[in-house]
mmCIF file as gemmi writes it, N, C-alpha and C atoms, coordinates in Angstrom:
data_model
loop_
_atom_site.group_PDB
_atom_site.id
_atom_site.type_symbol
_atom_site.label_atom_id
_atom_site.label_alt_id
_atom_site.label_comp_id
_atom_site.label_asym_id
_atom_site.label_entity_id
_atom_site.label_seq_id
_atom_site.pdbx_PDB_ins_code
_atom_site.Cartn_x
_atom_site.Cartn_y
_atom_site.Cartn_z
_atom_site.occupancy
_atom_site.B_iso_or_equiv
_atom_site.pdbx_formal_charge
_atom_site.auth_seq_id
_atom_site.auth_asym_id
_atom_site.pdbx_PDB_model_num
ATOM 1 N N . UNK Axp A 1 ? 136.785 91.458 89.938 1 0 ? 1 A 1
ATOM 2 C CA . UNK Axp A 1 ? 136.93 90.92 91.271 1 0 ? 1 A 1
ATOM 3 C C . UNK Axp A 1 ? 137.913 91.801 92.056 1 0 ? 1 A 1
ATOM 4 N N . UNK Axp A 2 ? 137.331 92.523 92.929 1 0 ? 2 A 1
ATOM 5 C CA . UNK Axp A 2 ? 138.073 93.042 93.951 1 0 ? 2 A 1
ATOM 6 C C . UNK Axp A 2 ? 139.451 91.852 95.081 1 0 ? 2 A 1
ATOM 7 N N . UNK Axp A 3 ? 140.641 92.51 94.766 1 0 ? 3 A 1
ATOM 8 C CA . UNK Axp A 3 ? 141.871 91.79 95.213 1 0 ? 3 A 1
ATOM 9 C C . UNK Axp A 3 ? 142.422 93.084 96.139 1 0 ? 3 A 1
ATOM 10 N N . UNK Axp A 4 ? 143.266 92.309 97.3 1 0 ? 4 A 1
ATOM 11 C CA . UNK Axp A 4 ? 143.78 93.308 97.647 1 0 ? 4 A 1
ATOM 12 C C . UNK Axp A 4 ? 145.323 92.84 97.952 1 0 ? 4 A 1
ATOM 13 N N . UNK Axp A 5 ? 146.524 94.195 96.893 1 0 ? 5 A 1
ATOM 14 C CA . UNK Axp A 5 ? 147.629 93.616 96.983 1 0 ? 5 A 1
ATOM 15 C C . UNK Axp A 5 ? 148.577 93.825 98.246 1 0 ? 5 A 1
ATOM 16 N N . UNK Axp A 6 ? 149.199 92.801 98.248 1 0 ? 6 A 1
ATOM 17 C CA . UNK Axp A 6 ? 150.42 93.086 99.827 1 0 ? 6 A 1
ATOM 18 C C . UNK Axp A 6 ? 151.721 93.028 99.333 1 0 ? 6 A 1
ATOM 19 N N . UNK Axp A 7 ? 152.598 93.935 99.95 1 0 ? 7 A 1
ATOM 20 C CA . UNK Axp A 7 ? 153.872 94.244 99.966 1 0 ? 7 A 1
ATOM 21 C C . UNK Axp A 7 ? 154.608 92.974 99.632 1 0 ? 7 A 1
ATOM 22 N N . UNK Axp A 8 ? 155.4 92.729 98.875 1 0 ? 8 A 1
ATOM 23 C CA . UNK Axp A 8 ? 156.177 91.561 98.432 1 0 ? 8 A 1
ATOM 24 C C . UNK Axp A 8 ? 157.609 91.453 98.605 1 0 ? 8 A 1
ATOM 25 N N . UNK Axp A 9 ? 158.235 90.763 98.765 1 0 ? 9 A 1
ATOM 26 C CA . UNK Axp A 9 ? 159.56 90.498 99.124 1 0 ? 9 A 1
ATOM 27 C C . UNK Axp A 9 ? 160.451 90.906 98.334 1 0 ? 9 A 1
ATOM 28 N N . UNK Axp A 10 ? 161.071 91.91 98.079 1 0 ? 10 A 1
ATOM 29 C CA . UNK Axp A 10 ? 162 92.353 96.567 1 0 ? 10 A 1
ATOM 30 C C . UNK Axp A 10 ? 163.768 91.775 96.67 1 0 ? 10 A 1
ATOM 31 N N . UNK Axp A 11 ? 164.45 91.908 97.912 1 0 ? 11 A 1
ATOM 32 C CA . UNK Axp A 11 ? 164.797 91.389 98.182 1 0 ? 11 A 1
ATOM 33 C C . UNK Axp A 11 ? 165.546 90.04 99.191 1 0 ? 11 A 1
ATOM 34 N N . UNK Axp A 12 ? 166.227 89.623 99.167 1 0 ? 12 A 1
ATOM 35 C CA . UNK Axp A 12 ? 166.201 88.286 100.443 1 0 ? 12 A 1
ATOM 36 C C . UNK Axp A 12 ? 166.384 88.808 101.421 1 0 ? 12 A 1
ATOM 37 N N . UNK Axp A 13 ? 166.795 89.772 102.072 1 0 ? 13 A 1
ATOM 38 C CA . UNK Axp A 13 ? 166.837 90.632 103.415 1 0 ? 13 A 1
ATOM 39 C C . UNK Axp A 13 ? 165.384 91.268 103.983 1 0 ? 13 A 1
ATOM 40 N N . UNK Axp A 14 ? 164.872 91.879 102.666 1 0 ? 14 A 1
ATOM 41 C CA . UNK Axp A 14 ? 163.899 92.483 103.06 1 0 ? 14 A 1
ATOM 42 C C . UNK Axp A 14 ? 163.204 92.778 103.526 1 0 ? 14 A 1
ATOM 43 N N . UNK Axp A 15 ? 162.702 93.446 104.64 1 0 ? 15 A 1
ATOM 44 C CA . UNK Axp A 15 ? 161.541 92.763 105.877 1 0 ? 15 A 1
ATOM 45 C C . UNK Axp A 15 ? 160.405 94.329 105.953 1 0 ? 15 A 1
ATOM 46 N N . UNK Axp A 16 ? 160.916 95.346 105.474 1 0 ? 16 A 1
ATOM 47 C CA . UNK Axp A 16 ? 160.373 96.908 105.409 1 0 ? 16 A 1
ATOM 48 C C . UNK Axp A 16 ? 160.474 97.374 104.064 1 0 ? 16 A 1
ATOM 49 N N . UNK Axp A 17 ? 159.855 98.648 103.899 1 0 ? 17 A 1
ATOM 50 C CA . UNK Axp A 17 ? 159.853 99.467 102.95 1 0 ? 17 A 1
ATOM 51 C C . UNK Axp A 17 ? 158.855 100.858 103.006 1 0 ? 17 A 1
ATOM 52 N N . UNK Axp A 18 ? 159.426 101.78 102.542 1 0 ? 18 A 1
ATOM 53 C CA . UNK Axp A 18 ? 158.617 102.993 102.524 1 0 ? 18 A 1
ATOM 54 C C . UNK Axp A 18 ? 158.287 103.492 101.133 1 0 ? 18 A 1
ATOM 55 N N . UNK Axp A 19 ? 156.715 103.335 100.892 1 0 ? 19 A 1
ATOM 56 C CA . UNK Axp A 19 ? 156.046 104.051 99.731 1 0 ? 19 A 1
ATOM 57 C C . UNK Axp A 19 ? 156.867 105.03 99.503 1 0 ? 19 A 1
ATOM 58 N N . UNK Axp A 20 ? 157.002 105.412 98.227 1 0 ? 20 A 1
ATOM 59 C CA . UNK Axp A 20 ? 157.614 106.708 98.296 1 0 ? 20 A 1
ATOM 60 C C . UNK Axp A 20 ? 156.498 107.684 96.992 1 0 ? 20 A 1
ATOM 61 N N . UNK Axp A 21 ? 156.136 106.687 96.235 1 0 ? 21 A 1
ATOM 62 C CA . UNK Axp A 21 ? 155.409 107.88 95.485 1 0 ? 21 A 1
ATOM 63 C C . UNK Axp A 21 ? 154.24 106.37 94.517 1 0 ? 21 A 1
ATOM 64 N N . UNK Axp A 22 ? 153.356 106.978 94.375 1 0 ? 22 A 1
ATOM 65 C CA . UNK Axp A 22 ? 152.072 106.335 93.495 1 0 ? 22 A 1
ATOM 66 C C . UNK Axp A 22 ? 152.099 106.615 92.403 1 0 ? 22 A 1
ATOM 67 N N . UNK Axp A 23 ? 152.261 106.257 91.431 1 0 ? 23 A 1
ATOM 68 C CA . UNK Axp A 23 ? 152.104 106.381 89.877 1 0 ? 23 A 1
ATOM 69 C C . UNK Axp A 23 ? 150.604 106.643 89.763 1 0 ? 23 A 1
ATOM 70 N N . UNK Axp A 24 ? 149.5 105.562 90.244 1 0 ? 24 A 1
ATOM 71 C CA . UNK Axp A 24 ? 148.054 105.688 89.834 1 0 ? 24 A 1
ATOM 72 C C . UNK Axp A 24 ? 147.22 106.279 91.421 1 0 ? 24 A 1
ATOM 73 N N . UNK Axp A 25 ? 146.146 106.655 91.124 1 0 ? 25 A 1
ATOM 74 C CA . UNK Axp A 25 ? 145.245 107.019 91.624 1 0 ? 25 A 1
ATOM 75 C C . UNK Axp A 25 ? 144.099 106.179 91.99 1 0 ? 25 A 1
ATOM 76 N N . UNK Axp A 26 ? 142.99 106.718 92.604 1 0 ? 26 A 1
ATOM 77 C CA . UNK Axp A 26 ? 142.227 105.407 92.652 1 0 ? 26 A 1
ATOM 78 C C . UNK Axp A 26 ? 140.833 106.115 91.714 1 0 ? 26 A 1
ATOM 79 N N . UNK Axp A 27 ? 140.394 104.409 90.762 1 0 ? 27 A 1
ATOM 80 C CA . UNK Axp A 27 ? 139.917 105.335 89.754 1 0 ? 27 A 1
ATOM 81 C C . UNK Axp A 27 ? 140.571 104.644 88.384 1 0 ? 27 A 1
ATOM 82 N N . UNK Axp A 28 ? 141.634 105.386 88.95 1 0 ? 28 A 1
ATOM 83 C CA . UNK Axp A 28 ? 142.911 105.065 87.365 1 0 ? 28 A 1
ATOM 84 C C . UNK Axp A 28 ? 142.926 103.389 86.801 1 0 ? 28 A 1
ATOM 85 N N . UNK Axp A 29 ? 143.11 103.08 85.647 1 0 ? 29 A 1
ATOM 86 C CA . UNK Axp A 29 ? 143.065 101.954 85.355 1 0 ? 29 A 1
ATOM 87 C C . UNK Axp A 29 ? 144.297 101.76 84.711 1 0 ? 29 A 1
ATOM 88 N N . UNK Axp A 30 ? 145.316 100.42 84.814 1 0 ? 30 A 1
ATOM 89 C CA . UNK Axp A 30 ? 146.46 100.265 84.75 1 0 ? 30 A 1
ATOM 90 C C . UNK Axp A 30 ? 146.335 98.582 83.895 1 0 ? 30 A 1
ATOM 91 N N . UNK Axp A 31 ? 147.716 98.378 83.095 1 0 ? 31 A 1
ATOM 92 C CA . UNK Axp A 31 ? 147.729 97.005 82.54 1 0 ? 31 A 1
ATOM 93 C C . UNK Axp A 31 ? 148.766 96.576 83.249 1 0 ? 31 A 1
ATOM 94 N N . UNK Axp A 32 ? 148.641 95.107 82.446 1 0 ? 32 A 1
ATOM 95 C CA . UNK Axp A 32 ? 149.802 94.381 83.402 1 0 ? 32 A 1
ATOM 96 C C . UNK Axp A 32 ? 151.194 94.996 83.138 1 0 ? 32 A 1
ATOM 97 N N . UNK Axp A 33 ? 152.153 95.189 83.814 1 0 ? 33 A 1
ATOM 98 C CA . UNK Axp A 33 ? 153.336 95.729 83.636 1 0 ? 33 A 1
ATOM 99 C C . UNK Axp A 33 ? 153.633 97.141 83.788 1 0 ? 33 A 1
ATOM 100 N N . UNK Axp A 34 ? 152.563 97.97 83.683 1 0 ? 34 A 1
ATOM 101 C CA . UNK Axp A 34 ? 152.534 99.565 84.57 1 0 ? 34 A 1
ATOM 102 C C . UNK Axp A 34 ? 152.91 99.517 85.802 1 0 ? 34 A 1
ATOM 103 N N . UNK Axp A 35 ? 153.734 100.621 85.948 1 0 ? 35 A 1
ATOM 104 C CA . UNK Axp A 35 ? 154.648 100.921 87.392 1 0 ? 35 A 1
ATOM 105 C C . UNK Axp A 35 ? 153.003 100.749 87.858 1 0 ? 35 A 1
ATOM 106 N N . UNK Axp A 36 ? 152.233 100.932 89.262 1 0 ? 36 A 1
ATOM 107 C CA . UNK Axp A 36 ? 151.635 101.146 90.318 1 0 ? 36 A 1
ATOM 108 C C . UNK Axp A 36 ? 152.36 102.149 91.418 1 0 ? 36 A 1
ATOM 109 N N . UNK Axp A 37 ? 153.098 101.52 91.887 1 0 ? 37 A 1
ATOM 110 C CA . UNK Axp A 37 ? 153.813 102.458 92.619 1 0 ? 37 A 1
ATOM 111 C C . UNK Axp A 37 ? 155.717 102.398 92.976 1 0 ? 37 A 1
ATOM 112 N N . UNK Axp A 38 ? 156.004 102.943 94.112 1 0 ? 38 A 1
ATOM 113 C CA . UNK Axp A 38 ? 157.411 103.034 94.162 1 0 ? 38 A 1
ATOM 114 C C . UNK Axp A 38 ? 157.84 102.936 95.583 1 0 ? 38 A 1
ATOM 115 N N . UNK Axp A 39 ? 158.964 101.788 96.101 1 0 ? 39 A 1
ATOM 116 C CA . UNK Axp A 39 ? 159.214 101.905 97.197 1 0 ? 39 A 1
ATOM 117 C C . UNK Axp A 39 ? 160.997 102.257 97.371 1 0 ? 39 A 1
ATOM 118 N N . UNK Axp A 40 ? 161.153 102.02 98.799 1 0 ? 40 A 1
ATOM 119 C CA . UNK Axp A 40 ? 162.693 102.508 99.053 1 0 ? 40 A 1
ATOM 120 C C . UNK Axp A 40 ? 162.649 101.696 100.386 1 0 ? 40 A 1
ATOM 121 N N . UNK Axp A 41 ? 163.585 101.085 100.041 1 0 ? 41 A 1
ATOM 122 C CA . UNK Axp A 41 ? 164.243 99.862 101.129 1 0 ? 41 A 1
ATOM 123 C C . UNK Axp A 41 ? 165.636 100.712 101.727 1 0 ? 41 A 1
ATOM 124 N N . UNK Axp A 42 ? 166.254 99.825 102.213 1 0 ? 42 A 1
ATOM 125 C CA . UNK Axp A 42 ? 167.284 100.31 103.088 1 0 ? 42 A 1
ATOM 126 C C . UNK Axp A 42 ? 168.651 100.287 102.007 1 0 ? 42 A 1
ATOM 127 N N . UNK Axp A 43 ? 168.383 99.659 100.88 1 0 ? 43 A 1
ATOM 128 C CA . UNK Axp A 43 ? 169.179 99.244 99.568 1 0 ? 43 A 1
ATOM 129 C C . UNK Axp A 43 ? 168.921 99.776 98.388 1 0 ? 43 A 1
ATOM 130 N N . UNK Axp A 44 ? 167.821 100.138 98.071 1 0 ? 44 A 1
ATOM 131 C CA . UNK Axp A 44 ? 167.195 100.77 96.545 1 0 ? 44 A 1
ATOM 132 C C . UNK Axp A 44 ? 166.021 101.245 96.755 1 0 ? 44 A 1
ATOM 133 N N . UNK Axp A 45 ? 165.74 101.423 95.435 1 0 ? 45 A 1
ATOM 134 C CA . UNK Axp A 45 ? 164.396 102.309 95.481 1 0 ? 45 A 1
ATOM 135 C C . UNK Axp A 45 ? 163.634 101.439 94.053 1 0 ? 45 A 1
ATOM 136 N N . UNK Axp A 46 ? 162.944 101.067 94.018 1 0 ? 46 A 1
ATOM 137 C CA . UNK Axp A 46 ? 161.968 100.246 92.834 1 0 ? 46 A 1
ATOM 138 C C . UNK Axp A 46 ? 160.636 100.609 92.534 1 0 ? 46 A 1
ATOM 139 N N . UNK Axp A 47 ? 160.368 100.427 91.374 1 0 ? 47 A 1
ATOM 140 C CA . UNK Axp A 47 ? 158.93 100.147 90.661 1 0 ? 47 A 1
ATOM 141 C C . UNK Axp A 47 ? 158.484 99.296 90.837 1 0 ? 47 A 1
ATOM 142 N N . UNK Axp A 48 ? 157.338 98.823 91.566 1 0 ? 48 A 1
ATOM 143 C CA . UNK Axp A 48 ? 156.37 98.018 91.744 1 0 ? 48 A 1
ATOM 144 C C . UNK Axp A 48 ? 155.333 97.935 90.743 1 0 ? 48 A 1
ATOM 145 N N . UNK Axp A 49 ? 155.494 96.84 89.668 1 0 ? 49 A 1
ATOM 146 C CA . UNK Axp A 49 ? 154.798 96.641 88.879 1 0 ? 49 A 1
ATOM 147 C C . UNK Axp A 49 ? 153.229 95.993 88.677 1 0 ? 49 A 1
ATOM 148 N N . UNK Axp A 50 ? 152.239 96.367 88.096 1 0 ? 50 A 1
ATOM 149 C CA . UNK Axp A 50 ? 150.841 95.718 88.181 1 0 ? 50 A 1
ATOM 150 C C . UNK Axp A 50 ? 150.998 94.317 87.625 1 0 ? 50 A 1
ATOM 151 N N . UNK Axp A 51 ? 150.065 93.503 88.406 1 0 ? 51 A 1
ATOM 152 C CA . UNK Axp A 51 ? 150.344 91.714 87.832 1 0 ? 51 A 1
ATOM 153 C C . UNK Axp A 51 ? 149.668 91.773 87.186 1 0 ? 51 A 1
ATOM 154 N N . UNK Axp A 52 ? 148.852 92.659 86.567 1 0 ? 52 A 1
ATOM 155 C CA . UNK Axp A 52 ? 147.503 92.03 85.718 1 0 ? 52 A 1
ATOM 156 C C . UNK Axp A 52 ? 146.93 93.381 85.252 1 0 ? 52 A 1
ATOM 157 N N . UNK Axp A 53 ? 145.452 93.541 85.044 1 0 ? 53 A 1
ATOM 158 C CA . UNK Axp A 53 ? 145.304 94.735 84.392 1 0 ? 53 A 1
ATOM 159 C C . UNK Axp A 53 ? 143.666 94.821 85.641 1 0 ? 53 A 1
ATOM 160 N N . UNK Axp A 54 ? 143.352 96.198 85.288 1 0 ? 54 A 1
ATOM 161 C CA . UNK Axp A 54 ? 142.318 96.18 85.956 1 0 ? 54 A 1
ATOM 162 C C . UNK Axp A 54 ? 142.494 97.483 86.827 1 0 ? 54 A 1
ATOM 163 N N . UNK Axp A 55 ? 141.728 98.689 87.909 1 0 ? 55 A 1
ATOM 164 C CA . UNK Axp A 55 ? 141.598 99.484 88.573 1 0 ? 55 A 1
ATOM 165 C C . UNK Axp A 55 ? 142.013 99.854 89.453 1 0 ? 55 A 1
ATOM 166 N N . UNK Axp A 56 ? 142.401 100.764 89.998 1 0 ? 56 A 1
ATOM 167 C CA . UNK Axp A 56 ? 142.757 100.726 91.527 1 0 ? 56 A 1
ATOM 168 C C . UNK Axp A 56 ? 141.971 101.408 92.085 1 0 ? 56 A 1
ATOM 169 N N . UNK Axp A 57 ? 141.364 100.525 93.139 1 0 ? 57 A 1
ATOM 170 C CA . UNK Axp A 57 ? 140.53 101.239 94.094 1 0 ? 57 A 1
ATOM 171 C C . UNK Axp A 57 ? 140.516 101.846 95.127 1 0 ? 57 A 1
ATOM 172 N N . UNK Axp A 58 ? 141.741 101.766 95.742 1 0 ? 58 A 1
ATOM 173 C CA . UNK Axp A 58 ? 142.12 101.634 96.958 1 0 ? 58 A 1
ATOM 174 C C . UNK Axp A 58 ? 143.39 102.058 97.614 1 0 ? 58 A 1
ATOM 175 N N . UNK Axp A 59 ? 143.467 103.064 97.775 1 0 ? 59 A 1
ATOM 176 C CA . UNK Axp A 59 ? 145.456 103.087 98.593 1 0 ? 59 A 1
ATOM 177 C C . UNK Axp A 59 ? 145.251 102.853 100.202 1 0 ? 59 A 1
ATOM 178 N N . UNK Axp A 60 ? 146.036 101.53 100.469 1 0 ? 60 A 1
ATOM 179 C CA . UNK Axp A 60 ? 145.913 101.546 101.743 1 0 ? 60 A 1
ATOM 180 C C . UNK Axp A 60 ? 147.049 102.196 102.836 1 0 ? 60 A 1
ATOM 181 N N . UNK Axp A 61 ? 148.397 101.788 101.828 1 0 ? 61 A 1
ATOM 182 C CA . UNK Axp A 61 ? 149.696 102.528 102.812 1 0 ? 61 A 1
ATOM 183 C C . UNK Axp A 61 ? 149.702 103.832 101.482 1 0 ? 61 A 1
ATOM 184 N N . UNK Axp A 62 ? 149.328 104.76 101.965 1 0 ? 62 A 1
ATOM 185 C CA . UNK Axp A 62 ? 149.796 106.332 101.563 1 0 ? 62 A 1
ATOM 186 C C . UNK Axp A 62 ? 151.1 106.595 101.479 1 0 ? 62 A 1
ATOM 187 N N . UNK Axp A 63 ? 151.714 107.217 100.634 1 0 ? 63 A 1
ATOM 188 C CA . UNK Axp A 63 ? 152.932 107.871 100.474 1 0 ? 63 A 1
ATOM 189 C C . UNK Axp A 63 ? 153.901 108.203 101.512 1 0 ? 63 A 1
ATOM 190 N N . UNK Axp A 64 ? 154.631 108.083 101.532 1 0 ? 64 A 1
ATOM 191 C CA . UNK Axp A 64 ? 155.42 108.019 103.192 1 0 ? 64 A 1
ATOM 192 C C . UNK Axp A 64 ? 155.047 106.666 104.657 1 0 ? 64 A 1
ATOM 193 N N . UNK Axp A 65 ? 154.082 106.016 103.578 1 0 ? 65 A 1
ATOM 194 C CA . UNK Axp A 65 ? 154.044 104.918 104.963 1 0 ? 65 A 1
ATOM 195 C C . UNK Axp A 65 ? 155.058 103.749 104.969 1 0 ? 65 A 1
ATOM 196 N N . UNK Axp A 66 ? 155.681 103.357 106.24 1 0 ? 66 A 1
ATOM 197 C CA . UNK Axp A 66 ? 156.756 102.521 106.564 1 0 ? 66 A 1
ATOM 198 C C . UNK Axp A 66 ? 155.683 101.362 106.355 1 0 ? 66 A 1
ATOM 199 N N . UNK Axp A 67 ? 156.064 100.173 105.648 1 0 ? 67 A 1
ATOM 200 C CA . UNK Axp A 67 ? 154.865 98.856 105.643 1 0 ? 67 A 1
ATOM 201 C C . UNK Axp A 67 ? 155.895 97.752 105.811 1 0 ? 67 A 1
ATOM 202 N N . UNK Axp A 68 ? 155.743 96.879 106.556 1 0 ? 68 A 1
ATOM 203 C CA . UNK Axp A 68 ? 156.25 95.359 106.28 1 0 ? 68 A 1
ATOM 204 C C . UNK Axp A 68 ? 155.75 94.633 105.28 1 0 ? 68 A 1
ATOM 205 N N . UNK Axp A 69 ? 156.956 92.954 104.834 1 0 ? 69 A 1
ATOM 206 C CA . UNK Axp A 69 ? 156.068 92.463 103.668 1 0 ? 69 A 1
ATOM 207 C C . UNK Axp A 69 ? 155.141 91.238 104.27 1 0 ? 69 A 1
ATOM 208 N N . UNK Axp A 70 ? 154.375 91.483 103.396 1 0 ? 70 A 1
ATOM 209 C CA . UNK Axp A 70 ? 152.96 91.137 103.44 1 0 ? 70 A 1
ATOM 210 C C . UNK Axp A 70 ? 151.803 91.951 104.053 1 0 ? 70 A 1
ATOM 211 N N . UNK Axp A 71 ? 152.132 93.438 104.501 1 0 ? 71 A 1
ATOM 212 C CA . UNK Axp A 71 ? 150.918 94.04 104.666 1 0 ? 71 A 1
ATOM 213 C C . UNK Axp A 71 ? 150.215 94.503 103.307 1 0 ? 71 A 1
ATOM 214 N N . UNK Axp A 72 ? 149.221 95.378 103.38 1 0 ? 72 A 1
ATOM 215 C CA . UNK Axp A 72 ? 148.374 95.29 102.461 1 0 ? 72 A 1
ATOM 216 C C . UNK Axp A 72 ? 149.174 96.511 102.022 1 0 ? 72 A 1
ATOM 217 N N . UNK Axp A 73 ? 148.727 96.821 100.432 1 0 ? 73 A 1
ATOM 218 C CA . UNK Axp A 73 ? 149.212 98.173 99.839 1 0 ? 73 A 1
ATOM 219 C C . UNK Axp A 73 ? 148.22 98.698 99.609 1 0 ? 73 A 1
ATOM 220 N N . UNK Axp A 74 ? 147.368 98.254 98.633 1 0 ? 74 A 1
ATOM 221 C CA . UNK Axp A 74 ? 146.03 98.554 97.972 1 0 ? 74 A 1
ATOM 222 C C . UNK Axp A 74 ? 145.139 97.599 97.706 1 0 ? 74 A 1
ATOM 223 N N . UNK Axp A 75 ? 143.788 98.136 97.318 1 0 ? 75 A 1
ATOM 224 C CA . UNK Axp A 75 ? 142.502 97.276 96.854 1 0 ? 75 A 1
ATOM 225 C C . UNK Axp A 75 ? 142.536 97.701 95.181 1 0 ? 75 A 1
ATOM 226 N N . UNK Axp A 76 ? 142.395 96.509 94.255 1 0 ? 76 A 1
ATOM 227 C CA . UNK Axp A 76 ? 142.303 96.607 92.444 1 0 ? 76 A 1
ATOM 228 C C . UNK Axp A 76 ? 141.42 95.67 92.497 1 0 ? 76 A 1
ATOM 229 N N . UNK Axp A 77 ? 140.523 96.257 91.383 1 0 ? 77 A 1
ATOM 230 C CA . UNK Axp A 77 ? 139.677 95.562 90.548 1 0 ? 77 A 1
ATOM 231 C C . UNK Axp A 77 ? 139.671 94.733 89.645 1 0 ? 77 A 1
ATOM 232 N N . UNK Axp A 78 ? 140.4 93.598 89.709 1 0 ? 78 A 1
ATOM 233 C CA . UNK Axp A 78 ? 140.585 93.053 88.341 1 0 ? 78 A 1
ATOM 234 C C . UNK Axp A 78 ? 139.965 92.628 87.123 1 0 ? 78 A 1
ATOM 235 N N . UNK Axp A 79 ? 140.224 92.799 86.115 1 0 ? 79 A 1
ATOM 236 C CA . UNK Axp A 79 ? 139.698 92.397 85.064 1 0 ? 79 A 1
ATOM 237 C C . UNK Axp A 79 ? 138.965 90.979 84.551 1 0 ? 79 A 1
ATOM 238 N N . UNK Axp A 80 ? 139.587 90.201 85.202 1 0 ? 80 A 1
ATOM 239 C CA . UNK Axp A 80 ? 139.486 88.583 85.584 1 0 ? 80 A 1
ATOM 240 C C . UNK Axp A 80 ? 138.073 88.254 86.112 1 0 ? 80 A 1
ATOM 241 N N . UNK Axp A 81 ? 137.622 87.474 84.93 1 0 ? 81 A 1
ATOM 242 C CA . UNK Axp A 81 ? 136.106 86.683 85.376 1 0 ? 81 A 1
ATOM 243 C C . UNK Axp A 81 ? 135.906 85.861 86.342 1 0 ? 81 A 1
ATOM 244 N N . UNK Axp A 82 ? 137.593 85.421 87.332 1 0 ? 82 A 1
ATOM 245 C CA . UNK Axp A 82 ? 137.562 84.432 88.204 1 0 ? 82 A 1
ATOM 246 C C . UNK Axp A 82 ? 137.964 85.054 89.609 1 0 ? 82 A 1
């Protein structure tokens, strides 16, 4: 089942963030707990971890894109029959 993930709140301030680098490709297949990708807030810089297992299909904010939370990041395929 095609999902598409959005930027999540890392911390209680948080309202931005800039991709800074992609671990996977689209194509690439990842489990639950593989980095996906990497952002940089105005405070840190983090690993954004996969919730589940399954593909990535999709990069929607590219490397260097400024995103708010809840825009979209990417489209994954999940593994999940539901």
């Amino acid at each position: 089942m095609k999902v598409t993930l959005k930027l999540t709140r890392v911390g209680m301030t948080m309202e931005e963030a800039t991709i800074v680098r992609w671990a996977k490709r689209p194509g690439d297949t990842f489990a639950k707990g593989e980095v996906l990708y990497e952002i940089e807030t105005e405070k840190v810089t983090q690993e954004v971890e996969a919730p589940g297992t399954g593909t990535l299909v999709e990069i929607l904010a590219p490397e260097g894109s400024d995103i708010a939370v809840g825009d979209n990041v990417c489209v994954v395929d999940t593994d999940s029959p539901h």
